[in-house]
C-alpha positions in Angstrom: 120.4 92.5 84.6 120.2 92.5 80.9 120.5 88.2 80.4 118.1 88.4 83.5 115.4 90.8 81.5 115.6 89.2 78.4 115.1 85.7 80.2 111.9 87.0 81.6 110.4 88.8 78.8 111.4 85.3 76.7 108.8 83.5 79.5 106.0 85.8 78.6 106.3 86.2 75.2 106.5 82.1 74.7 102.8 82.0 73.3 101.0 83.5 70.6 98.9 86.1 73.0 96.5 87.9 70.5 95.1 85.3 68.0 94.4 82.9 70.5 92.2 86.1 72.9 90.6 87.0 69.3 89.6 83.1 68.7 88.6 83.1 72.5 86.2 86.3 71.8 84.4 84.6 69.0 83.9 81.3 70.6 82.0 83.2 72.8 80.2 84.7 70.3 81.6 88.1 70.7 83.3 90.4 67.4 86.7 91.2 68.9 86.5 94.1 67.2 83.8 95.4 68.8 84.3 94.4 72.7 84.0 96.2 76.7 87.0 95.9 78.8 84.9 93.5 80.4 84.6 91.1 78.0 88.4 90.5 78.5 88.6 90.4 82.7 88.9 86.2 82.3 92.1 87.1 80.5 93.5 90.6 81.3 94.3 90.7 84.3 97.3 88.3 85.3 97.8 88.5 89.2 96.3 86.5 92.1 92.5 87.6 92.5 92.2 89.0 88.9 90.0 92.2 88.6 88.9 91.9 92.4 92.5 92.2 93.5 93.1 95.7 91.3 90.2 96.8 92.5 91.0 96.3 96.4 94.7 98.0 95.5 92.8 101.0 93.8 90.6 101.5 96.9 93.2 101.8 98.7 95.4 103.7 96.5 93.7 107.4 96.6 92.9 107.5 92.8 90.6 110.3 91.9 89.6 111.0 88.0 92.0 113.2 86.4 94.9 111.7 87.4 98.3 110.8 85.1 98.7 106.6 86.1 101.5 104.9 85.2 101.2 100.6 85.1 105.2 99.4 85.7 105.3 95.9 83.7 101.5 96.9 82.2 101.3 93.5 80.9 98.0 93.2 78.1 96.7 96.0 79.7 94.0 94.8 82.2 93.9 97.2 84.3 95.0 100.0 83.0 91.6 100.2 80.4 90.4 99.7 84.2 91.6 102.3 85.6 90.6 104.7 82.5 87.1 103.7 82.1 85.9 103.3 85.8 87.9 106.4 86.8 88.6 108.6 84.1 92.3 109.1 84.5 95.0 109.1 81.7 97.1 105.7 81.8 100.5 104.8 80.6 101.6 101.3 80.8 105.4 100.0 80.5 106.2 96.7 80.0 109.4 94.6 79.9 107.6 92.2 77.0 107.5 93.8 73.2 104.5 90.9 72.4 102.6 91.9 75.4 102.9 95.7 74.9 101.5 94.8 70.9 98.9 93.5 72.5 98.1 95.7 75.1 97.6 98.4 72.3 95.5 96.0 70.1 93.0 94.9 72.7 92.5 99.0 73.9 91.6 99.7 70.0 89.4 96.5 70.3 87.4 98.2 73.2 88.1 101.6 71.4 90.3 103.2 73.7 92.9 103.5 72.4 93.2 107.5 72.8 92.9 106.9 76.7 95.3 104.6 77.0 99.2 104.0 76.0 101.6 101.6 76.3 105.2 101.3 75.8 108.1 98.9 76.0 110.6 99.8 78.7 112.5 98.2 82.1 110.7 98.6 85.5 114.7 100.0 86.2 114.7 102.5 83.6 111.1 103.1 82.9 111.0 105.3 79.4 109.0 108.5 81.5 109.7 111.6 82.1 110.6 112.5 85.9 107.7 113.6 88.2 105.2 112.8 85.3 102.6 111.0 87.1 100.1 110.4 90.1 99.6 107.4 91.0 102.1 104.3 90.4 101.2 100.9 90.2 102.9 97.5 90.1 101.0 94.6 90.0 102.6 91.1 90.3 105.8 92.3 88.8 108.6 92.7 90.9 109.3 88.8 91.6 110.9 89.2 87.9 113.0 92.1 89.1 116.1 91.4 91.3 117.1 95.0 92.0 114.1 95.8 94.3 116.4 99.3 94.9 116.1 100.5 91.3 112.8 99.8 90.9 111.6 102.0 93.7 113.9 104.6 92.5 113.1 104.7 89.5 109.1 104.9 90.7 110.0 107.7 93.0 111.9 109.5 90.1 108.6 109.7 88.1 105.9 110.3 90.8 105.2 114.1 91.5 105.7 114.9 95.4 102.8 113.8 97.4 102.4 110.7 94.7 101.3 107.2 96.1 102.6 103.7 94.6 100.4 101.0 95.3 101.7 97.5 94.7 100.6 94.4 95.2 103.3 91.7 95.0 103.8 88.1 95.6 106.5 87.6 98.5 108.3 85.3 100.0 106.6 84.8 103.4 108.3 81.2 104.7 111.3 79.3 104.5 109.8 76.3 102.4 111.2 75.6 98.8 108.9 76.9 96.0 108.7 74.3 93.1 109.0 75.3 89.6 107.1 76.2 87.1 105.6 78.6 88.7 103.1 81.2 86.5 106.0 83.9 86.7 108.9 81.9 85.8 109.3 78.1 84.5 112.8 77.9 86.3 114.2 79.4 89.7 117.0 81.7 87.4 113.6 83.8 86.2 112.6 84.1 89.7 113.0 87.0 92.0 111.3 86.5 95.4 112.2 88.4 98.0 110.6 89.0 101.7 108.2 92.1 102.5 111.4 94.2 104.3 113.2 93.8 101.4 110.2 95.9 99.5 110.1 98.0 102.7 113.7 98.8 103.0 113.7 99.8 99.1 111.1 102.0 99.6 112.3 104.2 102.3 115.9 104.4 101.1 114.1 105.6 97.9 112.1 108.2 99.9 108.7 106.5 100.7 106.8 106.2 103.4 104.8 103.2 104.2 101.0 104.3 104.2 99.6 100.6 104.7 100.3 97.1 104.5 97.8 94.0 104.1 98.7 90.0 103.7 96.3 89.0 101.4 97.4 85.2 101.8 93.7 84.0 103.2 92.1 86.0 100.5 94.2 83.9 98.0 93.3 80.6 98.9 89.4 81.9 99.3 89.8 82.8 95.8 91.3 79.6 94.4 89.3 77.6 96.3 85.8 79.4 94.8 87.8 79.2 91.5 88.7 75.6 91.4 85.0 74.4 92.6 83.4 76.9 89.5 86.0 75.0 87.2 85.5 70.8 88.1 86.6 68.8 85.4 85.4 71.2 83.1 87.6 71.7 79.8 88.9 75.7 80.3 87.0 77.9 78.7 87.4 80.1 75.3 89.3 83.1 77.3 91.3 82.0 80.6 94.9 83.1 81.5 95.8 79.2 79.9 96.6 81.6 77.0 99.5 83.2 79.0 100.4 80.8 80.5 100.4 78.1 78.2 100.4 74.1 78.6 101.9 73.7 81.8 99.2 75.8 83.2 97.9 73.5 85.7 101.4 72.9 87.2 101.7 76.5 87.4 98.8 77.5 88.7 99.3 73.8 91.4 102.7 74.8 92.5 102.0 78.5 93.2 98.4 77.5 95.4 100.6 75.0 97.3 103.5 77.9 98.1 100.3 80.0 99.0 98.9 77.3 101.1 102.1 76.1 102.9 103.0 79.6 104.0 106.1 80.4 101.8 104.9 82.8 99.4 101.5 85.5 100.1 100.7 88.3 98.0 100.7 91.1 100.0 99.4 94.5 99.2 101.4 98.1 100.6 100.4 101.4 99.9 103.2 103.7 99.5 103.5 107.8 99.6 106.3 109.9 98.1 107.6 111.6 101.4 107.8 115.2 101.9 111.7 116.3 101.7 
């Protein structure tokens, strides 16, 4: 598991994150020192649908202000300064990547939250909390870098208080076709960790959870893309984009991962679960 961590955190810390989001921010005529959360939504939030997809999980997820949230693999921080501003809660982040957590806590000073939000380097299989220490649990776009799909749900039961709710929202592996590679989570198949929705559904009840809801958000996807992709044209990317995380094979990335989308293997697929009552 270890060679397997440090191969993914090596993938996402392969480009210089901060400088090139500060650059971004003042090509757009912005001081990155004084910014909104919302000046960084083209950028902060790495997952299929961006902003619009956490919102949909949170809908769905119960939150309430004055909850303890905890973000598994937290990445720059999206939506976590999301979650703090639009609903008030306290939000700790973990994530696998040192560069990424570095940044998460640079960009929340840059919006000045820094004393709402908090991030910390740690595993998504041995999360640096304290047990029954949060709320709400979320994990967003994260576990197709994680081959033990077992831990990781144990280890989000272990620090959800009874009657918690762990909302995720994951990309699976819907079909039988081949998935080509690069890919915006891994460069090479060894990175990857796909597995099918009962394999997310099987962890989660051996771990004690009980399966609230389930959606396939595979035609909201390619919607998305598509509206994307038309906005875009031949246009040269703009000063803030997720290019800066993903670097220059971007396009292939992004091309490979909209063809598994549109041919049926892969969907990302949203499920609501609730810690069950022993």
């Amino acid at each position: 598991m270890r060679e397997h961590e440090l191969g993914v955190s090596k993938h996402y810390s392969s480009y210089d994150v901060l400088p090139r989001i500060r650059d971004g921010l003042v090509a757009m005529g912005l001081d990155p020192d004084k910014i909104t959360p919302e000046a960084l939504k083209a950028v902060d939030e790495f997952h299929i649908g961006g902003a619009e997809a956490t919102a949909a999980l949170l809908e769905k997820s119960g939150i309430r202000p004055g909850l303890e949230v905890l973000d598994i693999g937290s990445g720059i921080g999206g939506p976590a300064r999301m979650i703090a501003e639009r609903y008030g809660c306290q939000v700790t982040g973990v994530d696998l990547t040192p560069q990424f957590v570095e940044t998460a806590r640079a960009l929340s000073a840059m919006c000045g939250m820094a004393d709402r939000v908090r991030f910390e380097a740690g595993s998504a299989v041995a999360l640096p909390c304290e047990a029954s220490s949060f709320d709400l649990a979320l994990l967003l776009h994260v576990g197709m870098n994680v081959p033990d799909k077992a831990a990781l749900f144990r280890e989000a039961r272990r620090v959800l208080r009874d009657g918690g709710k762990f909302a995720i929202y994951e990309v699976m592996r819907t079909g039988d076709g081949e998935l080509s590679f690069p890919v915006p989570w891994a460069e090479t198949p060894d990175v990857s960790a796909l597995a099918p929705p009962e394999t997310y559904r099987e962890s989660a009840d051996n771990a004690g959870f009980t399966l609230d809801s389930e959606e396939n958000r595979r035609d909201i996807a390619i919607e998305f893309f598509s509206r994307v992709q038309a906005q875009a044209g031949s246009a040269a990317p703009p000063p803030l984009g997720l290019h800066h995380l993903m670097g220059p094979t971007v396009q292939q990335k992004m091309a490979n991962m909209i063809a598994g989308i549109r041919s049926g293997t892969i969907a990302p697929i949203q499920m609501i679960f609730s810690v069950r009552s022993s």
